[in-house]
C-alpha positions in Angstrom: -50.5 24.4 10.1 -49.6 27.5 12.3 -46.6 28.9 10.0 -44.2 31.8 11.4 -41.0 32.6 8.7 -37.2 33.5 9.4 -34.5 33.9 7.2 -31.1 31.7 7.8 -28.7 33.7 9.7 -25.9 34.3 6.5 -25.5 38.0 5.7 -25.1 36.6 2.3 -27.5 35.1 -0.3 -24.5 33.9 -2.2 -23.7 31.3 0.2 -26.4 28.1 -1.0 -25.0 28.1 -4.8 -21.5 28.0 -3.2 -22.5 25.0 -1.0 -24.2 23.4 -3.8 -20.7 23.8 -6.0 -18.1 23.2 -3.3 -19.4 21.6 -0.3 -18.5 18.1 -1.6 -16.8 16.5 -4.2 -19.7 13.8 -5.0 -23.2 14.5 -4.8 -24.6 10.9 -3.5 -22.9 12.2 0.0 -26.0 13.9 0.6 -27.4 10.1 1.1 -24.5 9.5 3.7 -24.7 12.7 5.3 -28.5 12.7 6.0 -28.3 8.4 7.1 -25.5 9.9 9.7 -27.8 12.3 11.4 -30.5 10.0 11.3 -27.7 7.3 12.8 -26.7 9.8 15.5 -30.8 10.8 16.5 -31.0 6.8 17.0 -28.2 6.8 19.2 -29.2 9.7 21.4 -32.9 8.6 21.9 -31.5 5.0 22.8 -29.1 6.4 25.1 -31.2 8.9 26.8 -34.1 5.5 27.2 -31.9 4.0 29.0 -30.8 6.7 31.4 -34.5 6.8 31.8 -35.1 3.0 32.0 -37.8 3.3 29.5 -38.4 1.3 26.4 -38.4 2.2 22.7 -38.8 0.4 19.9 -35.4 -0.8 17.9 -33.8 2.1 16.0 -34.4 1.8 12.2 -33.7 4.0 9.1 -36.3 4.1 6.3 -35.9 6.2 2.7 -39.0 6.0 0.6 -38.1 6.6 -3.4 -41.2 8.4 -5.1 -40.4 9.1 -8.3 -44.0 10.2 -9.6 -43.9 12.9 -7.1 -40.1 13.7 -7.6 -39.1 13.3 -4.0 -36.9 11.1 -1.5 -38.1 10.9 2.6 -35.1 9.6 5.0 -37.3 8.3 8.0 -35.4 7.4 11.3 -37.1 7.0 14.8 -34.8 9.1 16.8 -34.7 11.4 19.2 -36.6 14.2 17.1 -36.3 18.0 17.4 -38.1 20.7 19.1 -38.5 24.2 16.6 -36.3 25.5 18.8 -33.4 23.1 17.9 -34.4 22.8 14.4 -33.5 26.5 14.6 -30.1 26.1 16.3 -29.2 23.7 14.7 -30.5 23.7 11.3 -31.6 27.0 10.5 -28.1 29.1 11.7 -25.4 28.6 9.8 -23.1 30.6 12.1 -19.6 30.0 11.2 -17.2 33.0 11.0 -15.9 35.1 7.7 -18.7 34.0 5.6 -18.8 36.8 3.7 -15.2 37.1 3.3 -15.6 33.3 2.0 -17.9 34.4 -0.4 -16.0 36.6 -2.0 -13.2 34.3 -2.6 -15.3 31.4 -3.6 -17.0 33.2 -6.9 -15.4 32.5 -9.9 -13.2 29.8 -8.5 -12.5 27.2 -11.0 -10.3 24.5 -8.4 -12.4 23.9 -5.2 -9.2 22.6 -3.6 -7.5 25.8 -3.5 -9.8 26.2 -0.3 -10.2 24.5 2.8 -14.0 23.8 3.0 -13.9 22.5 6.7 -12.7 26.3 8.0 -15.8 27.5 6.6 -19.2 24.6 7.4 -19.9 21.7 9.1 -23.1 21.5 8.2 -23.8 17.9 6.8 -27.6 18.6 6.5 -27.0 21.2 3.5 -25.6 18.4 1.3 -29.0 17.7 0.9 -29.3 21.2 -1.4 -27.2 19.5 -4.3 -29.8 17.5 -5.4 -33.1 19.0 -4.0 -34.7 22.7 -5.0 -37.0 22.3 -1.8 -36.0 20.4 1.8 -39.0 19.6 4.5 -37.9 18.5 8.3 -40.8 16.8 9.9 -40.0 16.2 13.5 -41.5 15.2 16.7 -39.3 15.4 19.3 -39.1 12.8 22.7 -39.1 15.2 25.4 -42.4 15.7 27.1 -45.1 17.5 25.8 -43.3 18.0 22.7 -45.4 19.9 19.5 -44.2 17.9 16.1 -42.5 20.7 14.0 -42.4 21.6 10.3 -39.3 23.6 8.4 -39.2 24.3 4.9 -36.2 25.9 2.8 -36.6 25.8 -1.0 -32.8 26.5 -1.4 -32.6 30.5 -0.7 -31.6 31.6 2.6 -35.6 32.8 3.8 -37.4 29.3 5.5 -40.7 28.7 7.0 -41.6 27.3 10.6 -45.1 25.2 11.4 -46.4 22.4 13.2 -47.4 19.0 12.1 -49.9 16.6 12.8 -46.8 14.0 13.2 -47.4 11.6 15.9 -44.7 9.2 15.9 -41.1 10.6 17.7 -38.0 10.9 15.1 -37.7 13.1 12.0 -38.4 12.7 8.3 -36.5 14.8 5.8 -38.3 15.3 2.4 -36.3 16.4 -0.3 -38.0 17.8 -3.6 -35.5 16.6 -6.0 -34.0 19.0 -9.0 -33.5 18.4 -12.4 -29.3 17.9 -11.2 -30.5 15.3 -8.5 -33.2 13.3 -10.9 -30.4 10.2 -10.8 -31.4 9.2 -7.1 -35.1 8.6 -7.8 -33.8 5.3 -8.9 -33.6 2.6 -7.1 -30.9 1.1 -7.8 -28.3 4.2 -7.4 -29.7 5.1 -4.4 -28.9 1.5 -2.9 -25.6 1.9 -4.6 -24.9 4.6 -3.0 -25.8 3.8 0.7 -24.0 0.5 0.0 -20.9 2.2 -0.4 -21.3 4.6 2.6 -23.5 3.5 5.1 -22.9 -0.4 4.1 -21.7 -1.1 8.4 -24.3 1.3 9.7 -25.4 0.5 13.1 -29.2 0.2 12.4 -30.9 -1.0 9.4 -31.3 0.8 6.7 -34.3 -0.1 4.3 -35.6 1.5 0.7 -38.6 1.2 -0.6 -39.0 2.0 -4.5 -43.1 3.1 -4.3 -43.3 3.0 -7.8 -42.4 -0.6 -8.0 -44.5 -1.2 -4.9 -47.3 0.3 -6.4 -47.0 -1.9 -9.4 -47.1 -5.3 -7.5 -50.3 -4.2 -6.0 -51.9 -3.6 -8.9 -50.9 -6.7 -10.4 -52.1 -8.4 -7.3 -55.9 -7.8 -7.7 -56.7 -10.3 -5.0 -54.6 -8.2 -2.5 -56.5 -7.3 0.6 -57.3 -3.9 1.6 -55.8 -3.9 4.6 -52.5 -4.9 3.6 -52.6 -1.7 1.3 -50.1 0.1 3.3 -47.8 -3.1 4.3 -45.2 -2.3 1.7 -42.5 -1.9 4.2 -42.1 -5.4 4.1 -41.2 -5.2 0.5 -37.7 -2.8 0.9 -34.3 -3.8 0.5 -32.1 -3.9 3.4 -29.1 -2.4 2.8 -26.6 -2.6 5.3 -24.9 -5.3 7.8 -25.6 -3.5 11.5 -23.0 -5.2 13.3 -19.7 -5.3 10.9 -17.0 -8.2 11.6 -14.4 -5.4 13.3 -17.3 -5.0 16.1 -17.0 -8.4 17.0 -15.7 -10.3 19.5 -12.3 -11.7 18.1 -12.3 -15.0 20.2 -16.4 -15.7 18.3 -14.7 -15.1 15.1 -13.4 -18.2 12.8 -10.7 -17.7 10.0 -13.8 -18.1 7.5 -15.5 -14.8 9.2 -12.0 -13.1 8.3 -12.0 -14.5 4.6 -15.9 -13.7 4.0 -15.8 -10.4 5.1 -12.5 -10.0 2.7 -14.4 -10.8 0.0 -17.4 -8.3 0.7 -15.2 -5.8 1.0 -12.4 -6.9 -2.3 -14.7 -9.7 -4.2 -12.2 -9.7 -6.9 -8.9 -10.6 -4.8 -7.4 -13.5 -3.8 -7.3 -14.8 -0.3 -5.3 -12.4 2.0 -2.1 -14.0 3.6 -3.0 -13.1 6.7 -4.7 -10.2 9.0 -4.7 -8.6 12.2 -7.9 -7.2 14.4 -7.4 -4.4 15.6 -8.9 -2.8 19.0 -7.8 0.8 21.0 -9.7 3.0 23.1 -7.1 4.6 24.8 -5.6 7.2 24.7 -7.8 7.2 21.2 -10.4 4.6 19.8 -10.5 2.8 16.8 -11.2 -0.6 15.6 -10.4 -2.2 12.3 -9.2 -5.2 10.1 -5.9 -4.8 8.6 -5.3 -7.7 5.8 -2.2 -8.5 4.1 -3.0 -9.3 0.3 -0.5 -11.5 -2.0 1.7 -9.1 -3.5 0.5 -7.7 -7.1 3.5 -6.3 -8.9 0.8 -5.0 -11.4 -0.6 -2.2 -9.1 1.6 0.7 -7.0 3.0 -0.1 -4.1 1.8 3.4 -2.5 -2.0 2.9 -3.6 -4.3 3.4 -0.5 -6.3 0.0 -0.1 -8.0 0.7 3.1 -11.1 2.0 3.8 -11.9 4.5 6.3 -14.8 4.6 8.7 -15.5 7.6 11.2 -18.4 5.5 13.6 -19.1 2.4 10.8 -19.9 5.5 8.1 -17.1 5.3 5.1 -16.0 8.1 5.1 -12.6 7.6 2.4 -10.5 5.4 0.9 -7.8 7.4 1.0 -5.6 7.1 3.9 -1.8 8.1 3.5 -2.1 10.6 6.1 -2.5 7.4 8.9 -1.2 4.5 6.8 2.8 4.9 6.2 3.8 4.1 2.5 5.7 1.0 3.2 2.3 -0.1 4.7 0.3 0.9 1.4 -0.2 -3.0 0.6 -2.7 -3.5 3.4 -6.1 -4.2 2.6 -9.4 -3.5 5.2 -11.2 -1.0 7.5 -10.0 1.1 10.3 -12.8 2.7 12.2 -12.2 6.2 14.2 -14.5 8.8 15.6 -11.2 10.5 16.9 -10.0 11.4 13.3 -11.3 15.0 12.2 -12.9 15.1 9.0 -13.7 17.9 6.7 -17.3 18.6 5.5 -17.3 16.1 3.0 -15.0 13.6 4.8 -12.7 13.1 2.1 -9.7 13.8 3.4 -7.7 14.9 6.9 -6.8 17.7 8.7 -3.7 17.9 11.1 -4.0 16.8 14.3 -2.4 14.9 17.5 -4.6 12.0 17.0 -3.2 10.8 13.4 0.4 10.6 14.5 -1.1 8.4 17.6 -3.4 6.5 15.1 -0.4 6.0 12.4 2.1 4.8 15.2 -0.6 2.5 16.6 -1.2 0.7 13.6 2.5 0.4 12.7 3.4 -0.9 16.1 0.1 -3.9 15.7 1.9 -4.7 12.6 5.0 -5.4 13.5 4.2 -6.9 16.8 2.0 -9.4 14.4 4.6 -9.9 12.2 6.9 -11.0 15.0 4.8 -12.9 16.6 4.3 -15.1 13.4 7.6 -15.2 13.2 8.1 -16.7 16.7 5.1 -19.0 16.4 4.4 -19.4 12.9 8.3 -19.6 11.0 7.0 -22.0 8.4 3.6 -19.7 7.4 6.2 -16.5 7.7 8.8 -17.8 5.6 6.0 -19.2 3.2 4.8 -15.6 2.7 8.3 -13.7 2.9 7.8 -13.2 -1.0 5.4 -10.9 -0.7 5.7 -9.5 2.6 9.4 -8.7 2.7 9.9 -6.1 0.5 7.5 -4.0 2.6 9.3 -4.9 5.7 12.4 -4.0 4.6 11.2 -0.8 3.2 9.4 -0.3 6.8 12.6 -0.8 8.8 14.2 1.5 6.5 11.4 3.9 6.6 10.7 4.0 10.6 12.8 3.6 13.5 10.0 1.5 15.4 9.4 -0.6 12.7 12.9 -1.1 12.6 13.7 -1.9 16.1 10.6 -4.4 16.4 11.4 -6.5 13.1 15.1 -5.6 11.8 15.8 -9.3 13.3 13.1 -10.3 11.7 14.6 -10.1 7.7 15.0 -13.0 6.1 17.2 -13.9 3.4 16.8 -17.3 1.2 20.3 -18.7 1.1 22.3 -21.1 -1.0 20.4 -24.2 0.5 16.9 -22.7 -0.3 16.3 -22.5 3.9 15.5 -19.0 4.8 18.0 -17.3 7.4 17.9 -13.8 9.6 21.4 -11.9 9.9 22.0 -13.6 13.1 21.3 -17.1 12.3 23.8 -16.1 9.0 26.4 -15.0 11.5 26.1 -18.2 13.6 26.0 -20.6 10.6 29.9 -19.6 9.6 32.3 -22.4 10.0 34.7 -22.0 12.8 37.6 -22.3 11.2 36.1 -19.0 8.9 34.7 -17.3 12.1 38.2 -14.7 11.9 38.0 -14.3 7.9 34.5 -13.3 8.0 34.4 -11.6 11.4 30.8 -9.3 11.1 30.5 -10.2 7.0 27.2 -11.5 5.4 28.0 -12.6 1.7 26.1 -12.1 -0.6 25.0 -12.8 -4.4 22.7 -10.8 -6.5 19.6 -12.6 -7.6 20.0 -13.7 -11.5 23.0 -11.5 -11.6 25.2 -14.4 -9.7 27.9 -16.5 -10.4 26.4 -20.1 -9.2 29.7 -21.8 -9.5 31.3 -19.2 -7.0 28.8 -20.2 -4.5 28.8 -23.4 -5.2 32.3 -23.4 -4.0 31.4 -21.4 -0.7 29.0 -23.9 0.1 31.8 -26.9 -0.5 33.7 -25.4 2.5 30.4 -24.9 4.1 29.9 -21.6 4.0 26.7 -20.1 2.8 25.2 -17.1 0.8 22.5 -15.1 0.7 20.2 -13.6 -2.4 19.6 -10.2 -2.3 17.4 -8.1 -5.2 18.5 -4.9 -6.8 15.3 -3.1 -5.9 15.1 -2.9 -2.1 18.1 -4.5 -0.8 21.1 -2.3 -1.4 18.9 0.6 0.5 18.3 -2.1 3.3 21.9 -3.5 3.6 23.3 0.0 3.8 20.7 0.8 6.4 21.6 -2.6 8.5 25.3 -1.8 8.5 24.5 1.6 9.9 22.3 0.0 12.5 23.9 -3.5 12.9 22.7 -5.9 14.8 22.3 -5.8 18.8 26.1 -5.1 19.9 27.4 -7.0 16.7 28.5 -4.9 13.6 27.6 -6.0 10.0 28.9 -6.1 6.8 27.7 -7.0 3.4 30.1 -8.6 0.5 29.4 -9.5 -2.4 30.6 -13.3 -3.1 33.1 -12.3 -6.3 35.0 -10.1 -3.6 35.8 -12.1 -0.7 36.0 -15.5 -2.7 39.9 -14.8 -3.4 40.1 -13.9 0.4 38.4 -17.4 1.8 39.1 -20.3 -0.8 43.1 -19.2 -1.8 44.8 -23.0 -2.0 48.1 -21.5 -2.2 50.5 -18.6 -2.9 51.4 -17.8 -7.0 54.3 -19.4 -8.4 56.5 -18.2 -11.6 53.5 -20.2 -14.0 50.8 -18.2 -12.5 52.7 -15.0 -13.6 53.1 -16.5 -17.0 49.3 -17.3 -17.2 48.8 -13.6 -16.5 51.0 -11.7 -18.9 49.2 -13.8 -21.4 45.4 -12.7 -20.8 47.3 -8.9 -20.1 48.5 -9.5 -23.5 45.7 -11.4 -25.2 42.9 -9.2 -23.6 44.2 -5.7 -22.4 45.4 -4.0 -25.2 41.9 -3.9 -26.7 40.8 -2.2 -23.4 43.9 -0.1 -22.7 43.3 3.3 -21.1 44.7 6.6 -23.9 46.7 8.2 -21.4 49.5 7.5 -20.2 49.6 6.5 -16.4 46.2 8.0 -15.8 44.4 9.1 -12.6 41.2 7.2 -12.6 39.6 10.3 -11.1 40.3 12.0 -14.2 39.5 9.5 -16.9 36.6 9.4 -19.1 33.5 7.5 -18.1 33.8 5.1 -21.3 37.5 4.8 -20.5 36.8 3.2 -17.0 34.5 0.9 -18.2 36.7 -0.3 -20.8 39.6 -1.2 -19.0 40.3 -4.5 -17.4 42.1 -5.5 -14.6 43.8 -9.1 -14.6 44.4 -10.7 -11.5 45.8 -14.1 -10.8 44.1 -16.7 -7.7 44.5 -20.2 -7.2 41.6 -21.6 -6.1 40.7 -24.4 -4.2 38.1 -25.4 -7.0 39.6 -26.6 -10.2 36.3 -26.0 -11.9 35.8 -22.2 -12.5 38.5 -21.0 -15.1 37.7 -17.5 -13.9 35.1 -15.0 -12.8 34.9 -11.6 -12.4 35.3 -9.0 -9.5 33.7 -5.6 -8.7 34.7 -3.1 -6.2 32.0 -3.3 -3.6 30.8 0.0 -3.4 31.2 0.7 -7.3 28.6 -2.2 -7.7 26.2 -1.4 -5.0 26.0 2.4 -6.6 25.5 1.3 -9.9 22.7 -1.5 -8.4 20.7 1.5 -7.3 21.2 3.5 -10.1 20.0 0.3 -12.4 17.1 -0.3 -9.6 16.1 3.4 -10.5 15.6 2.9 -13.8 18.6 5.1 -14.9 20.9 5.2 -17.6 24.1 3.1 -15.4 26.6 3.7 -18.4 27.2 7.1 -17.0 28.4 5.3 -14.0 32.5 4.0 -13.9 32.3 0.2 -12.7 36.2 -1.1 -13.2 36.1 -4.6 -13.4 38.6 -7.0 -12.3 39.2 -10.2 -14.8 40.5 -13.1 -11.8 42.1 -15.7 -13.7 42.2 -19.2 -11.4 45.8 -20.8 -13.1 44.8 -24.3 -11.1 41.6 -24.9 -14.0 42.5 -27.1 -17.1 41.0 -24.8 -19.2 43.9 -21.6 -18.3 46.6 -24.3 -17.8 46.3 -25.8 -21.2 45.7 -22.1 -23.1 49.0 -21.6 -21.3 51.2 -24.8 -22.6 49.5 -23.7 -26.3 50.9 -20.7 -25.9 54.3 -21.5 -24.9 54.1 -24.2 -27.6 53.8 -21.2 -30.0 52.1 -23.4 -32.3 48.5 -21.7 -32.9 48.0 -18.4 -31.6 44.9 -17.5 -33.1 43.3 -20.8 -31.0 45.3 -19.1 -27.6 43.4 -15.9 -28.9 39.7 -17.6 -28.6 40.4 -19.2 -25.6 41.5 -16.4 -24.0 38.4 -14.3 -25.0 36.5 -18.0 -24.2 37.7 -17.7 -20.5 36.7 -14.1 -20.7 33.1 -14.7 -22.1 32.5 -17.7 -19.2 33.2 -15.2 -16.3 30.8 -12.4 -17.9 28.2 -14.9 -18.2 28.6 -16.5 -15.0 28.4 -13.1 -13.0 26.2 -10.7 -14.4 25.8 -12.4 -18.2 25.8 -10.6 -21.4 24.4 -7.5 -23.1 22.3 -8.1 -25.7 24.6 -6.3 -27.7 27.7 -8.3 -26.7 25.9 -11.6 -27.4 26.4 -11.6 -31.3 30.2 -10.9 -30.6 30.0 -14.1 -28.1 27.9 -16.4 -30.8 30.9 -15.6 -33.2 33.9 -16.3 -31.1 32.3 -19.6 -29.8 31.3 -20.6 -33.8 35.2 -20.2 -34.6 36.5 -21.3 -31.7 34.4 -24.9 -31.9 35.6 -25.0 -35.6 39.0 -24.6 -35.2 39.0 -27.1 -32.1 37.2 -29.4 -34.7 39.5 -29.0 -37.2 42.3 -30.1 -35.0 40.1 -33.7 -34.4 40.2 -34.3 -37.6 
């Protein structure tokens, strides 16, 4: 061939070991980067054939693996290049302050101290981390094109020829080094291309020769002719039409499940998943899938893969996804998102603020619309979905105004309810008494008898955690609800209010100078008439209030009662992980005089006969609230084994 050489147009011969160190992160990209401009040469000569109205055969993408010779070919039947583009476009790396770059890159230990994408978009040079020598063989399809030849054995000096290439598209040979010797193997080559260019639009096919070779030599009988049919022998590699290219009303709810399980074959069946479609005033497509929850894995780790025109281009997308959307599972598919050199992460722009409210406006108008349809299959999957909802209406003010009436809380009756249908459930003869207030009982941390009684009058409660809900309750009362304002109570503090059967008499204040004397002094304050302001931590949490309410319910002997916002602090701080004994909670002991229990601790008493057995019971009625309400400390439970031992004993010894 006719050969004419040039030298690539850096000032610089510094600049191909930097690209081999920094230009990506992972050195099988070369495979995606070279299978993407193959992809796109396709794509041009297919467009271009039929602005022309001519026919050309179907777009394919073959790599040939020769690892005798040490080299990998990426074939594609594309649109080809003239000398003169190959120049352009391969052979100038114009890109301004290359120099400057230079000088900062040598020595650099952390790559990602720098922002590569300023400085290249040059996909093609990927190819230089594993090869010491590229070739580009192309014949280009305008007329009367000469097929071209361009070598570069990794220094910045290149030489220009022509080929006897007859067939239009491109073949890039790459001499592989002693770093890239890994991809003359089968296997991680398919890998590779498996995880990026697994959706490519045309099929991508590898031949192993060396395997190839060896079948025909073990085939003695094979027929000359069919020497050179081993393209029938390579292993397709990718699926050219992926399921988020598909027409949603030709799709079954076994497409949606197989294609989960391609993309996460160790999960379980998603809940349920939403297809997503946009080309305006950006494009994308994808396949958003909401997994059962996994309280074994972060909340905020990304699960969603990233395509930029079906190439994967990242997994990592918490620049698009919000973090109370980090559950999801699936593809989104963008070319409108700009991608550095090596794709692995995001610049700013317009389009990912679009993108991101996009996708969290399809989520909650699917969410809503299950609600409204679906209420059984929404309330079934409210365990794993609602912590993220809540954390989303918390999180964004869209989120919140398109699902805040869409929280659900599982009341006393097991039947899920929103705030609304809470509201409207209240008994009339209530309606005044709990005028915009939502009770409400802590999950494991509740007194069941309490809301037991609630429910005898008919009035309901809801559960609420001590991870998300305290934030969301807080956020609801700031936002209420339509034109209606909100307020959360915990049952213990409003249960005085609703279910009072009458006013105290002069035995109710007898019952309560008796637990004040039985129980207080233990817990009494060490200075004299104290500002709680000003007392110790410890000092708070020792001391005990005593109050006395008749309650309908003869039943509970007593429970306990926390200021509202004293508990709903010290929630978060437990919810946190912190240390909550730092925190003042003043409890309040509520002693119901209408119980047996009280009432016959009282005539004891008065009796004056056994004050120790008045003592135990006292500390008995005590012990029932704590572990009623919010149960015992494990290292209050030895102290509650021992009361109950003496207490049964001396009861038994009275039997006798």
């Amino acid at each position: 061939m006719s050969e004419r050489k040039g030298s690539i147009s850096v000032k610089t011969a510094d600049i191909f070991p930097i690209i081999k160190k920094w230009l990506y992160s992972e050195h099988d990209i070369f495979l995606r980067e070279l299978v993407a401009n193959a992809t796109d040469a396709i794509t041009k000569r297919s467009t271009l054939a039929r602005t022309q109205n001519i026919e050309i055969p179907e777009g394919k993408i073959i790599i040939d693996i020769d690892k005798k010779s040490g080299m990998i070919k990426i074939h594609d039947n594309g649109i080809g290049m003239t000398e003169e583009e190959v120049e352009k476009y391969i052979a100038q790396l114009a890109f301004s302050g290359a120099e400057e770059f230079v000088k900062q890159m040598k020595g650099v230990e952390d790559a990602n101290k720098f922002d590569i994408i300023g400085k290249f978009g040059l996909g093609f040079y990927s190819s230089f981390m594993v090869a010491k020598k590229v070739e580009i063989d192309s014949l280009s399809a305008s007329e009367n094109a000469t097929a071209t030849k361009w070598i570069c054995d990794g220094d910045t000096e290149y030489v220009f020829g022509t080929s006897d290439r007859q067939s239009i598209g491109t073949t890039i040979t790459l001499h592989v080094n002693d770093d890239g010797k890994e991809y003359l193997d089968d296997y991680k080559v398919n890998s590779s291309l498996r995880k990026f260019c697994d959706f490519m639009p045309y099929p991508i096919t590898v031949y192993d020769l060396e395997k190839i070779e060896k079948e025909e030599k073990d085939n003695a009988k094979k027929k000359e002719e069919e020497k050179y049919s081993y393209y029938k022998k390579g292993t397709l590699i990718n699926e050219t039409i992926p399921l988020w290219k598909k027409n949603t009303n030709d799709l079954k709810d076994e497409d949606y499940l197989d294609f989960f399980k391609k993309l996460y074959p160790m999960e379980k069946d998603p809940l349920f998943w939403i297809h997503l479609k946009v080309d305006h005033p950006f494009t994308l497509e994808g396949i958003l899938y909401f997994p059962k929850l996994n309280l074994n894995k972060p909340f905020n780790e990304s699960n969603i893969k990233l395509y930029c025109k079906q190439v994967f281009v990242s997994d990592n997308v918490k620049n698009i996804i919000p973090e109370f959307l980090s559950l999801l599972k699936g593809v989104i598919d963008s070319p409108d998102i700009p991608l550095n050199v090596s794709r692995s992460s995001l610049q700013g722009d317009p389009n990912i603020k679009k993108i991101s409210n996009y996708v969290i406006k399809k989520v909650a108008e699917s969410l809503k619309k299950l609600f409204k349809n679906d209420r059984p299959k929404y309330e079934k999957i409210w365990e794993d979905i609602g912590i993220f909802v809540k954390y989303g209406c918390i999180s964004d003010s869209k989120f919140d105004e398109l699902l805040r009436e869409m929280v659900i809380f599982k009341a006393l009756d097991n039947k899920y309810l929103t705030l609304n249908e809470y509201i409207e459930s209240i008994p009339d003869k209530y309606k005044d008494k709990l005028k915009e207030k939502i009770l409400y009982a802590i999950k494991d941390k509740c007194d069941n008898s309490l809301r037991a009684q609630l429910w005898d009058e008919q009035i309901n409660s809801v559960l609420t955690d001590e991870h998300i809900d305290p934030h969301f309750m807080q956020h609801a009362e700031m936002k209420s609800l339509k034109d209606q304002k909100i307020h959360f109570c915990s049952v213990d503090s409003e249960i005085e209010n609703i279910l009072t059967a009458e006013t105290n008499g002069p035995e109710d204040l007898k019952i309560k100078d008796l637990f004040i004397d039985i129980l207080a002094p233990k817990k009494e304050t060490t200075t004299e008439n104290p500002d709680p302001a000003n007392l110790p931590v410890e000092e708070i949490n020792n001391s005990l209030n005593i109050e006395i309410v008749k309650l309908k319910n003869h039943q509970s002997p007593a429970f306990f009662k926390i200021d509202e916002q004293m508990k709903r602090y010290r929630n978060m701080i437990q919810a946190m992980g912190q240390n909550d004994s730092v925190f003042p909670v003043k409890k309040t002991l509520v002693i119901n005089p209408n119980n047996p229990l009280v009432k016959n601790t009282l005539r004891i008493w008065e009796n004056g006969k056994n004050k120790n057995l008045v003592e135990k019971l006292c500390h008995h009625v005590e012990d029932l609230a704590s572990i009623s309400s919010e149960g015992l400390k494990d290292s209050e439970k030895e102290g509650f084994v021992k009361r109950s031992q003496e207490l049964i004993s001396e009861l038994s010894n009275h039997l006798v």
